[in-house]
C-alpha positions in Angstrom: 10.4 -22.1 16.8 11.8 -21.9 13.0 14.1 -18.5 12.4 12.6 -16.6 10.2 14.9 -14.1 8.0 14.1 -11.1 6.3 15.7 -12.6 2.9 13.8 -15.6 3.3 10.5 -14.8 4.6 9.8 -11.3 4.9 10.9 -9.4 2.0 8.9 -11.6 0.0 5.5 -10.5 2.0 7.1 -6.7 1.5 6.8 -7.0 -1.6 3.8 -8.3 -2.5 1.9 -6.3 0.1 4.3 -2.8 0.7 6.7 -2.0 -1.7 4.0 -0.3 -3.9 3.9 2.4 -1.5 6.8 2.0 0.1 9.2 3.1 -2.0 11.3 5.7 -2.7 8.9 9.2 -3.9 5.8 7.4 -3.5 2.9 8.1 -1.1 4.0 6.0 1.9 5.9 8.3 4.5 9.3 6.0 4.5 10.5 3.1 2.0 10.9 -0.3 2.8 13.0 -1.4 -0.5 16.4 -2.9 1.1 16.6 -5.1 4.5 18.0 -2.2 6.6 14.7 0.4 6.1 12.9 -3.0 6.9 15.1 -3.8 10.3 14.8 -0.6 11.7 10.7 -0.9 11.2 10.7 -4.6 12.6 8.6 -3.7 15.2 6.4 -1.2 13.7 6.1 -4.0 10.9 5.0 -6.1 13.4 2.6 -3.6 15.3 0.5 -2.7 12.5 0.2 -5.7 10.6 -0.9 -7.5 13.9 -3.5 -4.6 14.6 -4.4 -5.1 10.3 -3.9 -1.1 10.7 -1.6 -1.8 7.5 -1.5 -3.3 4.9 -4.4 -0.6 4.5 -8.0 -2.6 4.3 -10.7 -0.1 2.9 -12.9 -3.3 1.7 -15.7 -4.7 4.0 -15.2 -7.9 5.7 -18.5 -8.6 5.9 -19.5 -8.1 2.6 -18.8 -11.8 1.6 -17.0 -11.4 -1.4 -13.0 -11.0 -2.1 -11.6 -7.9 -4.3 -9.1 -8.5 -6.8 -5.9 -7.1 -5.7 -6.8 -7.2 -2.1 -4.1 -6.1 0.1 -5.2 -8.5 3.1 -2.5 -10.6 4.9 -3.7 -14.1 6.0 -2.8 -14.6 9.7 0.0 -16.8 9.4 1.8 -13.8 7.2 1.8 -11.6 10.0 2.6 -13.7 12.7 6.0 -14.1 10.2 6.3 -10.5 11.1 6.1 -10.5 14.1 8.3 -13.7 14.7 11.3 -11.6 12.6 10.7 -8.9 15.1 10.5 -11.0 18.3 14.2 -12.3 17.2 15.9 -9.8 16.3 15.1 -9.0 12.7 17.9 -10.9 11.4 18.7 -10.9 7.5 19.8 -14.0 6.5 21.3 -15.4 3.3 21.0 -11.7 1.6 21.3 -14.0 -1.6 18.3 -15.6 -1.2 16.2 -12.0 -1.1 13.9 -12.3 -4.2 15.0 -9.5 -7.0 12.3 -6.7 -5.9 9.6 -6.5 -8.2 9.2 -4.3 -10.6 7.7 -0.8 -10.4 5.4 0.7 -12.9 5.5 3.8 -13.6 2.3 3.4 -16.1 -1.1 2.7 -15.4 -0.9 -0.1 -12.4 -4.2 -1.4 -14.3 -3.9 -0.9 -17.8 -4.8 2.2 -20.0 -8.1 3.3 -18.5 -11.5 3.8 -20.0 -11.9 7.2 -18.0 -9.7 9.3 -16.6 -11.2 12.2 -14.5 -9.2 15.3 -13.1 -10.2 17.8 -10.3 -11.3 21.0 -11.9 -8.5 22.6 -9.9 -5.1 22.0 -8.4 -5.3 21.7 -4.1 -2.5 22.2 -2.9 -0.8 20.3 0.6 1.0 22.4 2.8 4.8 20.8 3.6 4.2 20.6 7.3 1.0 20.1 9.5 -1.7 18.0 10.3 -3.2 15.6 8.0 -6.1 17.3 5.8 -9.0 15.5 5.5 -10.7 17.2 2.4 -14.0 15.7 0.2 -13.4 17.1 -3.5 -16.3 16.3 -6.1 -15.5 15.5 -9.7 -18.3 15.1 -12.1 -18.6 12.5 -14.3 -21.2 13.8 -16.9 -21.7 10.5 -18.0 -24.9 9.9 -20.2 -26.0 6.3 -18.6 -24.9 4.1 -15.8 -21.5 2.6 -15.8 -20.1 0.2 -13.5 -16.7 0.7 -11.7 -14.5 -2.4 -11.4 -11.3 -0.3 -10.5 -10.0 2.8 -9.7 -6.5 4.3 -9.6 -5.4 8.2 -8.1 -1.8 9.9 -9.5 -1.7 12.5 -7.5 0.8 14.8 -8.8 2.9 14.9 -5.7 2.4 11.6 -4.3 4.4 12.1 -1.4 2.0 14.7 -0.3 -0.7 12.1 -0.3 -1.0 8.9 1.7 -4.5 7.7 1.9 -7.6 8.6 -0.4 -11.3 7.3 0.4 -13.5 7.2 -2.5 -17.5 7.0 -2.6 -19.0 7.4 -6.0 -22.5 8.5 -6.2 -25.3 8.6 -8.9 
């Protein structure tokens, strides 16, 4: 079996696939930026990638289409997870880890055609269960308009991991 290093292998699938969220202040509950908040996750890395809990898949399968900016992992990415994990999540040549890509702090799309805002702040208590909370925002648009992406700044990220959206006519 080939050794696969975090340097080498997996920080390059981090961060194409994580390090959006998982970062430093950003929604995701822990970072995975630098090789040792990878290691110590090995296994959970391995866990929910294998169960395609994470990266997070809202799009339907079944559909028969792909999404632009997908965050799927093809199968032979996350058996290189859990390889790494089975043997020991070993670094390798730390010079050979890819610089980590850059984060924008901007619109990850472009500057929008619409931006809509919640009529009113709600706010996230700093301990408890998760909320699970439907908020409607009008739109008051005139005519039909098609959606080809959408993008949330919350204005304390770290307060908000996941965010469902259904738009409706």
């Amino acid at each position: 079996e080939p050794r696969i290093t975090y340097s080498e292998h997996v920080a390059p699938l981090i961060d194409r696939h994580c390090v959006s969220c998982h970062r430093e202040g950003s929604s995701a509950p822990f970072p995975l930026e630098t090789f040792a908040q990878a290691a110590k996750r090995s296994g959970d890395l391995a866990a929910v990638t294998n169960s395609r809990f994470m990266p997070p898949r809202s799009v339907d399968a079944t559909f028969g289409r792909r999404f632009a900016h997908e965050w799927t992992l093809a199968d032979s990415e996350i058996e290189l997870f859990s390889a790494w994990a089975k043997q020991g999540a070993v670094e390798g040549d730390a010079t050979a880890r890819p610089p980590l890509p850059p984060i924008h702090d901007g619109w990850q799309f472009g500057e929008p055609d619409v931006v809509l805002e919640m009529p009113e702040p709600f706010d996230v208590p700093a301990t408890g269960p998760d909320i699970y909370r439907c908020f409607v925002i009008p739109t008051d648009f005139a005519e039909d308009r098609w959606v080809t992406a959408a993008e949330y700044r919350p204005t304390s990220p770290q307060a908000v991991h996941h965010l469902i959206t259904y738009l409706n006519r």
